[in-house]
C-alpha positions as a Markdown table, in Angstrom:
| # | Residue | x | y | z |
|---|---|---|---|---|
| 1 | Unk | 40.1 | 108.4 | -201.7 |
| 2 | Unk | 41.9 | 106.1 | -199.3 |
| 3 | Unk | 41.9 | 103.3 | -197.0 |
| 4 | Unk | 44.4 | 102.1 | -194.3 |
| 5 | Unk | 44.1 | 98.8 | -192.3 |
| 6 | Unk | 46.1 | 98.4 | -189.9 |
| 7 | Unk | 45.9 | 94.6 | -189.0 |
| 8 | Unk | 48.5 | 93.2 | -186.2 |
| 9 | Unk | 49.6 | 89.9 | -185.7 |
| 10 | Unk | 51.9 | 88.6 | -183.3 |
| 11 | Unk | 55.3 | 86.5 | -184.1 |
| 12 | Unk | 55.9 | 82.9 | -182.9 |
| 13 | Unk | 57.2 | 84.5 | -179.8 |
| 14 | Unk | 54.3 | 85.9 | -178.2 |
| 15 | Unk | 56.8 | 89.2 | -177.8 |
| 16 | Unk | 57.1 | 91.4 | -181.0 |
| 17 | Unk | 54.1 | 92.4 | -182.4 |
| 18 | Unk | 54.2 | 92.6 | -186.2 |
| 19 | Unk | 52.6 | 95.5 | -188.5 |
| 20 | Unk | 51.0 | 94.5 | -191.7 |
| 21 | Unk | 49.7 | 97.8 | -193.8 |
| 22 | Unk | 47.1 | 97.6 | -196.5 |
| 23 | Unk | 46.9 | 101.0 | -199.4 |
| 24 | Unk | 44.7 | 101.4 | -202.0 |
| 25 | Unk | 44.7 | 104.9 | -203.6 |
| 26 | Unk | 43.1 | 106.5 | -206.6 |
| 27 | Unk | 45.0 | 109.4 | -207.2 |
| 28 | Unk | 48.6 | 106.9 | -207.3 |
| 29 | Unk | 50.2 | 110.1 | -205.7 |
| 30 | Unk | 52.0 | 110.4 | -202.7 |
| 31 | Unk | 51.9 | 107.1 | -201.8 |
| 32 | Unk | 55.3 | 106.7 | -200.5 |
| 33 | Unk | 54.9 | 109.3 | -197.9 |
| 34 | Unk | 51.4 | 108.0 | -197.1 |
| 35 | Unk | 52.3 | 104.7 | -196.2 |
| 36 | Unk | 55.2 | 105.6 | -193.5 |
| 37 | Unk | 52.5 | 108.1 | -192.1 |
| 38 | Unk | 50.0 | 104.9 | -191.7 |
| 39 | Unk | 53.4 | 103.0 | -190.9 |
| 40 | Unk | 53.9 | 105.5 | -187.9 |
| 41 | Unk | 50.6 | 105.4 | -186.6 |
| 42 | Unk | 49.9 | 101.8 | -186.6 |
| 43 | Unk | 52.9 | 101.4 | -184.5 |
| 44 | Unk | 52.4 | 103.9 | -182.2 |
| 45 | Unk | 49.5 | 102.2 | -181.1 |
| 46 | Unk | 50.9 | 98.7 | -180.7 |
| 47 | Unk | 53.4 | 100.7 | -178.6 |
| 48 | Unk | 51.1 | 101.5 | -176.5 |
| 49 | Unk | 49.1 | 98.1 | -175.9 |
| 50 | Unk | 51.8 | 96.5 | -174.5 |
| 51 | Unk | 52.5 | 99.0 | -171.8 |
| 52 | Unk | 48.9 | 99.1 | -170.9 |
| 53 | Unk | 48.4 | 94.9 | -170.6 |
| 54 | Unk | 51.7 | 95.1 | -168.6 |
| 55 | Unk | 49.7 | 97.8 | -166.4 |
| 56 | Unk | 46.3 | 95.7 | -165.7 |
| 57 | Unk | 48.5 | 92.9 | -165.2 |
| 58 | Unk | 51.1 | 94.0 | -162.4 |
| 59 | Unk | 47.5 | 95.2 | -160.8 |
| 60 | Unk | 46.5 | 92.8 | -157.9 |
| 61 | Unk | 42.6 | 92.1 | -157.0 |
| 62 | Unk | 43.4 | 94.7 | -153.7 |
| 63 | Unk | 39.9 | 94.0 | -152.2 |
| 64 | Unk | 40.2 | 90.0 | -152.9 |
| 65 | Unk | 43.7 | 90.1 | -151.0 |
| 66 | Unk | 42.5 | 92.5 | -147.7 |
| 67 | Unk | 39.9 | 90.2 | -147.2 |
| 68 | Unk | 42.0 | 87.0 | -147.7 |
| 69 | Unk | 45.0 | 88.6 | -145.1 |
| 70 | Unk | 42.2 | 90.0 | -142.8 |
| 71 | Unk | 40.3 | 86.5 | -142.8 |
| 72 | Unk | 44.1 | 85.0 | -141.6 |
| 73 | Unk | 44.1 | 87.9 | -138.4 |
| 74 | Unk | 40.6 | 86.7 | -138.0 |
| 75 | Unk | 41.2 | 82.9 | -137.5 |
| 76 | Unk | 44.9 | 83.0 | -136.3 |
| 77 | Unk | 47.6 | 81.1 | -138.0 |
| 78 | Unk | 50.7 | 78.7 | -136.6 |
| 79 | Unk | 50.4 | 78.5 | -133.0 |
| 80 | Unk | 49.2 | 82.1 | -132.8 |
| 81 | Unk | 45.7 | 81.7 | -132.5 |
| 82 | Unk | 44.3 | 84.8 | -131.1 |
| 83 | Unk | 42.3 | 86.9 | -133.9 |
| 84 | Unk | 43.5 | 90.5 | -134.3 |
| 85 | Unk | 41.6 | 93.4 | -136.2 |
| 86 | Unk | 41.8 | 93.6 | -139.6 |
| 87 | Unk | 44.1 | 95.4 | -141.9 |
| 88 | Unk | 43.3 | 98.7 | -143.9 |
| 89 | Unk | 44.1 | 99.4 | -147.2 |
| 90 | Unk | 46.3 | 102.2 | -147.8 |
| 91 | Unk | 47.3 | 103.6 | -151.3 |
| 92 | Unk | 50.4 | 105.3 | -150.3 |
| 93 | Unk | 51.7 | 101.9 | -149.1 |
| 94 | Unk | 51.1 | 100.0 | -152.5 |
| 95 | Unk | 52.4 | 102.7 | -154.0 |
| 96 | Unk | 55.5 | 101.9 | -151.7 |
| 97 | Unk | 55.4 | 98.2 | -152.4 |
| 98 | Unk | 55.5 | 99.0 | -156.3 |
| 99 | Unk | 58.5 | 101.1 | -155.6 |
| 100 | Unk | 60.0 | 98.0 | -153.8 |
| 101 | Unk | 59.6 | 96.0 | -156.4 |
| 102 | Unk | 61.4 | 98.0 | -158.8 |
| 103 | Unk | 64.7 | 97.9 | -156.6 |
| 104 | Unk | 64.1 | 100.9 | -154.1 |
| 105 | Unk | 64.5 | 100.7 | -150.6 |
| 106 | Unk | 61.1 | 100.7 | -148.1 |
| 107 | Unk | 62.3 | 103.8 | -146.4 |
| 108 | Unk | 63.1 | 105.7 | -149.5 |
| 109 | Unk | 59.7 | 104.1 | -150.6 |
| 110 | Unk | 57.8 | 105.6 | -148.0 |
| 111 | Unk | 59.2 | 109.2 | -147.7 |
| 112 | Unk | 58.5 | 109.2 | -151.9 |
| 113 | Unk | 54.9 | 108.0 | -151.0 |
| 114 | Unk | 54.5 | 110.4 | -148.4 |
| 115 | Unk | 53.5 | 107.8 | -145.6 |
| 116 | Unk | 54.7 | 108.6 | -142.0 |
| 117 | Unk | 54.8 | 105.1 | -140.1 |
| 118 | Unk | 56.3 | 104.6 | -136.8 |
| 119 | Unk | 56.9 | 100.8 | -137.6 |
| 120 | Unk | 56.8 | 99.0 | -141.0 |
| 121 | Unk | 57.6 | 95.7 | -142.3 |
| 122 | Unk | 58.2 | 94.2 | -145.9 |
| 123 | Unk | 56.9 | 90.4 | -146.7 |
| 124 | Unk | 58.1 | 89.8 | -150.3 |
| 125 | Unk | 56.6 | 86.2 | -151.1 |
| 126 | Unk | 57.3 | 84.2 | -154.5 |
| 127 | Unk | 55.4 | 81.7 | -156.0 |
| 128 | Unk | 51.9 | 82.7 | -155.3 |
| 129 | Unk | 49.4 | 84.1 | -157.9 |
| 130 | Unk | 45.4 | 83.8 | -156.2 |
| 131 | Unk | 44.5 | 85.9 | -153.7 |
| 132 | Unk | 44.1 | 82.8 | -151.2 |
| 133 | Unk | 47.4 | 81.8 | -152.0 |
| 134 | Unk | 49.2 | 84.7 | -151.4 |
| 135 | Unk | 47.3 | 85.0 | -147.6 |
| 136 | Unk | 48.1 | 81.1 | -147.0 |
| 137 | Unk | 52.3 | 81.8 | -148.1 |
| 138 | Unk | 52.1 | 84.8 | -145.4 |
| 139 | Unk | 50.3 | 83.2 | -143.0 |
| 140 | Unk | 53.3 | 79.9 | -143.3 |
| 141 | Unk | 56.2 | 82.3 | -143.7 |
| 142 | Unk | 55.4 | 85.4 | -141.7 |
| 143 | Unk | 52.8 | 84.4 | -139.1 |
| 144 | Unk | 53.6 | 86.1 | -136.3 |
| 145 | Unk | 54.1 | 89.4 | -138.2 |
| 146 | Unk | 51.0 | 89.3 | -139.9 |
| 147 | Unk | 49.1 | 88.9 | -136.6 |
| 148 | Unk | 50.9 | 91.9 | -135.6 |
| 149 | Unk | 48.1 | 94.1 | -133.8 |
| 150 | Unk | 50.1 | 96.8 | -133.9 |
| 151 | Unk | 50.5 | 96.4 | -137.3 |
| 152 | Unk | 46.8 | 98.5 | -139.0 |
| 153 | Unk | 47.3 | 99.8 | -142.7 |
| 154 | Unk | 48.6 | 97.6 | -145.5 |
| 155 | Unk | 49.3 | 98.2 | -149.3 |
| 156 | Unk | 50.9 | 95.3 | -151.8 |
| 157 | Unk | 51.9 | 95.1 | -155.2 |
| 158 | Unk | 51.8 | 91.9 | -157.3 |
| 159 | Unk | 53.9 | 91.1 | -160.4 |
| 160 | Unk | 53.9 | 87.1 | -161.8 |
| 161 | Unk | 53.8 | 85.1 | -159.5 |
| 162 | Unk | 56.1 | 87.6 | -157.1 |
| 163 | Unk | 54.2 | 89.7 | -154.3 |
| 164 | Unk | 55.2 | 92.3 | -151.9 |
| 165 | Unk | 53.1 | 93.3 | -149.0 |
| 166 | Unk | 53.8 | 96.5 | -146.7 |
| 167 | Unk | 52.5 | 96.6 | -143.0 |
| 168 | Unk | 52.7 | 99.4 | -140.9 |
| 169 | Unk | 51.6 | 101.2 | -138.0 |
| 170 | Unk | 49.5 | 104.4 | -138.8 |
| 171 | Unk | 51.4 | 107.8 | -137.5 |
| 172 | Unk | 48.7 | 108.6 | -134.4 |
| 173 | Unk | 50.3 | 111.0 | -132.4 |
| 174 | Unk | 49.6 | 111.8 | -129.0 |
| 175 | Unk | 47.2 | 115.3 | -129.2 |
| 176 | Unk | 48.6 | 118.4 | -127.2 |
| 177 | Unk | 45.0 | 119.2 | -125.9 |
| 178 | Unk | 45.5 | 116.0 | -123.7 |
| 179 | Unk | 49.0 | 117.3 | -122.5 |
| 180 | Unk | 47.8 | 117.2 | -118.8 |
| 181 | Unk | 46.0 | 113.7 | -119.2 |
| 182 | Unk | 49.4 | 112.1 | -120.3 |
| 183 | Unk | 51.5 | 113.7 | -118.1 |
| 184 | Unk | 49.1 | 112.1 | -115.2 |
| 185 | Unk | 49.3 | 108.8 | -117.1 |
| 186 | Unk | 53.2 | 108.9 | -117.4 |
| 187 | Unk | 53.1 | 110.0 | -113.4 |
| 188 | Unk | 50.7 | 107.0 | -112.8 |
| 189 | Unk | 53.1 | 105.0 | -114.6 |
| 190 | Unk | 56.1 | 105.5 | -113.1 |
| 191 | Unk | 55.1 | 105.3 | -109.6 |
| 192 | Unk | 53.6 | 102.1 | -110.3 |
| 193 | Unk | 57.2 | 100.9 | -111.7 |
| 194 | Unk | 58.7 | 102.5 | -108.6 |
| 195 | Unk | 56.6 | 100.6 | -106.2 |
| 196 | Unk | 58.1 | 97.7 | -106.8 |
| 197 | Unk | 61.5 | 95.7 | -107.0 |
| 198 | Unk | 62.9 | 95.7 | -110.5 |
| 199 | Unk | 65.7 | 94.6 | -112.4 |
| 200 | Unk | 67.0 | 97.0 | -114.5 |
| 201 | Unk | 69.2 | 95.6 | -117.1 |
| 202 | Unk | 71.1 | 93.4 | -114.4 |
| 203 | Unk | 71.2 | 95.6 | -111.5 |
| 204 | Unk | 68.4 | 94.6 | -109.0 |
| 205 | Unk | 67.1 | 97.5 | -107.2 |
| 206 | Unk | 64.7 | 98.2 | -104.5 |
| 207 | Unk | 61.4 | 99.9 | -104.6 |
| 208 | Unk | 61.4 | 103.8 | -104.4 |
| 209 | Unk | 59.1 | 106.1 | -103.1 |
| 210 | Unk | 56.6 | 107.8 | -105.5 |
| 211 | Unk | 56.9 | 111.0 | -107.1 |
| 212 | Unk | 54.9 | 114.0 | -107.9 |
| 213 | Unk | 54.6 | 117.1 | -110.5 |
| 214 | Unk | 56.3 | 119.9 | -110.4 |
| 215 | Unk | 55.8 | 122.7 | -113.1 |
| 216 | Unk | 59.3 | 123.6 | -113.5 |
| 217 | Unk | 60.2 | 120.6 | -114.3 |
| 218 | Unk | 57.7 | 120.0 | -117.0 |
| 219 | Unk | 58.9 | 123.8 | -118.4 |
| 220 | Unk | 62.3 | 122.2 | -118.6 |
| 221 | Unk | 60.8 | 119.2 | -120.3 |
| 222 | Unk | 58.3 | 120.8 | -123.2 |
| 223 | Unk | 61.3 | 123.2 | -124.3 |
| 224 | Unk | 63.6 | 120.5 | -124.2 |
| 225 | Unk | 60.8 | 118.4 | -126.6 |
| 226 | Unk | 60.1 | 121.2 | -128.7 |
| 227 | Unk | 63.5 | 122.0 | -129.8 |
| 228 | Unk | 64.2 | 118.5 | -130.7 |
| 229 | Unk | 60.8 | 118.3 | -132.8 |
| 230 | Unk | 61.5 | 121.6 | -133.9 |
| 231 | Unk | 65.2 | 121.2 | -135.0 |
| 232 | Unk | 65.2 | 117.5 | -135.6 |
| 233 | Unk | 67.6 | 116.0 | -133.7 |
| 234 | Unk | 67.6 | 113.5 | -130.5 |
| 235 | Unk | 70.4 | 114.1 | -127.8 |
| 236 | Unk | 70.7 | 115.2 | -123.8 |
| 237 | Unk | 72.6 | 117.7 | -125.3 |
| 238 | Unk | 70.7 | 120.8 | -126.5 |
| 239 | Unk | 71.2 | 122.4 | -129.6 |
| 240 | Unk | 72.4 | 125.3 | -127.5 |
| 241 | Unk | 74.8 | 122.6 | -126.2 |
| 242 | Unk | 73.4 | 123.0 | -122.5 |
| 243 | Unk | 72.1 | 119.7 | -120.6 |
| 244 | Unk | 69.1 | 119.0 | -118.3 |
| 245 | Unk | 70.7 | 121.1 | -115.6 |
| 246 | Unk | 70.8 | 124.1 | -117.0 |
| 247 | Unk | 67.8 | 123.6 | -118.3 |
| 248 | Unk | 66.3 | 123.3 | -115.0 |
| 249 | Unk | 67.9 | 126.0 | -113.4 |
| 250 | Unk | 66.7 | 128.0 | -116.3 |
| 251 | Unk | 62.9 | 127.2 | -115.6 |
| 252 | Unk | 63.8 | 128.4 | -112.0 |
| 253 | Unk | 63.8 | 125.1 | -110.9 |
| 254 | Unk | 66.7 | 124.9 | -107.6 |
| 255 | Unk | 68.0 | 121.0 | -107.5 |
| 256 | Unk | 70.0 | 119.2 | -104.9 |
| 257 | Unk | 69.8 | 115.6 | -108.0 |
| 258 | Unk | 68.4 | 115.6 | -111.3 |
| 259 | Unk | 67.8 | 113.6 | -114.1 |
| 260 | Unk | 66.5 | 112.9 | -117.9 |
| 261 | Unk | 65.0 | 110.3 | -119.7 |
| 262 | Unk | 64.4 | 111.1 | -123.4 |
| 263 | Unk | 62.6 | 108.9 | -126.1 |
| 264 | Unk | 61.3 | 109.4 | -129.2 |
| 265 | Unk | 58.8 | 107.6 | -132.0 |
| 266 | Unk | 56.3 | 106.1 | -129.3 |
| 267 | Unk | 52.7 | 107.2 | -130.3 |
| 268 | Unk | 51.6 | 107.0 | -126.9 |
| 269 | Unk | 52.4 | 107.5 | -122.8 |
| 270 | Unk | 52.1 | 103.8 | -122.4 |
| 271 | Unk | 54.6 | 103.0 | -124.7 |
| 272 | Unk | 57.2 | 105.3 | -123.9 |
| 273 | Unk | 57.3 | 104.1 | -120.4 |
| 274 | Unk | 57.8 | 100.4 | -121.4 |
| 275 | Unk | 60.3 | 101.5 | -123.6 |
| 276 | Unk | 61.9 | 103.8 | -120.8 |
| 277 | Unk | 61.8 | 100.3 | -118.5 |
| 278 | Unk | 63.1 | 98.3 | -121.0 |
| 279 | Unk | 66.7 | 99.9 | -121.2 |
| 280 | Unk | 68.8 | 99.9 | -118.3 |
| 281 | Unk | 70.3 | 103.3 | -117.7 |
| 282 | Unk | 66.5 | 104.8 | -118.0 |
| 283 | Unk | 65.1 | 101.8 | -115.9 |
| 284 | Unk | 67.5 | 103.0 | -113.4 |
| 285 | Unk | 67.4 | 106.8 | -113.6 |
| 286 | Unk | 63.4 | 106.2 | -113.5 |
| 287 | Unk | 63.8 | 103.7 | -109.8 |
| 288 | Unk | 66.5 | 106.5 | -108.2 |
| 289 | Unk | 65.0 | 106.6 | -104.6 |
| 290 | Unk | 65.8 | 110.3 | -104.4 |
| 291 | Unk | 63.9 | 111.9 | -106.9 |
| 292 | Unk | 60.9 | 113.2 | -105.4 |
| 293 | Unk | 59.3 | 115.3 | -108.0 |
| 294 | Unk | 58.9 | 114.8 | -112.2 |
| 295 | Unk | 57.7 | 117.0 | -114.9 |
| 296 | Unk | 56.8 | 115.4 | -118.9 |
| 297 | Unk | 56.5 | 117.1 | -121.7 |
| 298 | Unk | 55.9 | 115.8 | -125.7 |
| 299 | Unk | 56.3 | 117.7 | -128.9 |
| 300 | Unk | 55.0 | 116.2 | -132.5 |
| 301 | Unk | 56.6 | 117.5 | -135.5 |
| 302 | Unk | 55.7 | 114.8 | -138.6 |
| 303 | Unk | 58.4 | 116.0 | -141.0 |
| 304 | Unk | 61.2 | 115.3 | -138.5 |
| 305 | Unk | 62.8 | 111.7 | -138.2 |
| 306 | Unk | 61.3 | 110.6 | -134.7 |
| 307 | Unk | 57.6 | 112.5 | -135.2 |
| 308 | Unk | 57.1 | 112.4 | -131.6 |
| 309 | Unk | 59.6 | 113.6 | -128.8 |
| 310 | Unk | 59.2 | 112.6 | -125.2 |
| 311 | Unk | 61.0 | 114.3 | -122.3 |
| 312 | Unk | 60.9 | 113.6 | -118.9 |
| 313 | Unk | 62.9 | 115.7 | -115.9 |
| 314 | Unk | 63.5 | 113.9 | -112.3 |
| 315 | Unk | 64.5 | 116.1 | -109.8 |
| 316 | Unk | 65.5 | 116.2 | -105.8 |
| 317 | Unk | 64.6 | 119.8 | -104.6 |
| 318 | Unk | 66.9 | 121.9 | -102.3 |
């Protein structure tokens, strides 16, 4: 019979660990063999401490840190003082932040965790280790990005006294069972940005008279949107290589003027008119006094690279 004790101490430096093995036999056979066999196991399982204490140890207190970040949105922090919602946890974003850590970039770090964000940002802080401290070095450092309210889902990942924090804004497409609502919306949009003076870039121009729906048009929009969802690209320029006049006259549409705005990420009308405003050769195709009718169309398509597509046709009719 046989005993094996397997005792471990650690060296001075608080890195190697050190095997000690104790044999006692009474057959006095073997005993070579034996011991590397007891040898072997006994360091396997140090082996396999460490990497399990490195483990619970690069794990942060998750629910400890939401509520410390969401109690920051809640109060305000620099001269933002108006509270925001609070953050979710999201899995596939700490699991992105881990990646980060180890040297890859966010993008890369999303597309592995499968995460489909229009938006994200990175806050990588150093120096903190409590929960509370952590909030308080994003609240001084990243303020204004932290009381993003775009800004819903959150993951982090926490090694030392080193912490990296991922923000983003959840993928929540526009639904093609509300097609006719949005199109309305975009309509109501536009002639509200039409009814008044506006500087587009820096050409002032006048108001314009409103515009109204035509079907054609929209036909010319939703294939031009689909294609690009479907293909994954973003250009005037079909995939066929024709352009937004032949795409009209191919729904039947007959133009005397006609136009395209494109645009593509924006998770809602709203937000693709702003951004529509905001550049000046859309600002400007979207005021042109005379264009009297409009068609919009959206396609979603998650795998591509802009998830939502946004097409919208001006036209003057003969």
């Amino acid at each position: 019979m046989s005993l094996y004790r397997c005792p471990t101490l650690l060296d001075l430096s608080g890195v190697a660990p050190i095997v000690r093995v104790s044999f006692r036999s009474s057959t006095g056979k073997a005993n070579l063999i034996v011991i590397w066999l007891a040898t072997l196991a006994c360091l396997t399982a140090l082996n396999a401490e460490p990497a399990h204490a490195q483990t619970k140890s690069d794990t942060a207190p998750h629910q400890s840190l939401l509520n410390a970040l969401n109690d920051v949105r809640s109060r305000g922090c620099g001269g933002n003082t108006n509270p925001t919602t609070g953050l979710r946890h999201d899995p596939r974003l700490s699991a992105a932040a881990a990646r980060v850590a180890g040297g890859v970039q966010l993008a890369e770090a999303l597309k592995s965790a499968a995460y489909r964000s229009p938006r994200t940002t990175l806050i990588a802080l150093s120096g903190y280790t409590s929960a509370r401290a952590i909030s308080q070095g994003a609240a001084k450092h990243s303020c204004n990005t932290l009381m993003d309210a775009e800004f819903k889902d959150l993951g982090f990942y926490a090694r030392g006294t080193q912490t990296w924090i991922v923000l983003a804004v959840p993928f929540l497409p526009p639904e093609s069972a509300d097609a006719d609502q949005i199109e309305a919306r975009v309509l109501s949009l536009v002639n509200q940005a039409r009814s008044q003076p506006r500087l587009c870039g820096t050409e002032a121009l006048t108001a314009a008279p409103p515009v109204r729906l035509n079907i054609r048009l929209h036909a010319a929009s939703a294939a031009h949107a689909d294609e690009m969802a479907r293909l994954n690209y973003f250009n005037h320029t079909g995939h066929d290589g024709r352009h937004v006049s032949e795409r009209a006259n191919r729904a039947g549409y007959v133009w005397q003027a006609i136009g395209e705005n494109i645009a593509s990420g924006q998770m809602n009308a709203d937000l693709a008119v702003q951004g529509w405003l905001k550049s000046p050769s859309h600002c400007a195709n979207l005021m042109m006094p005379s264009y009297t009718e409009m068609g919009l169309a959206f396609a979603v398509n998650p795998q591509s690279d802009g998830g939502v597509y946004w097409v919208q046709v001006f036209g003057l009719p003969k």
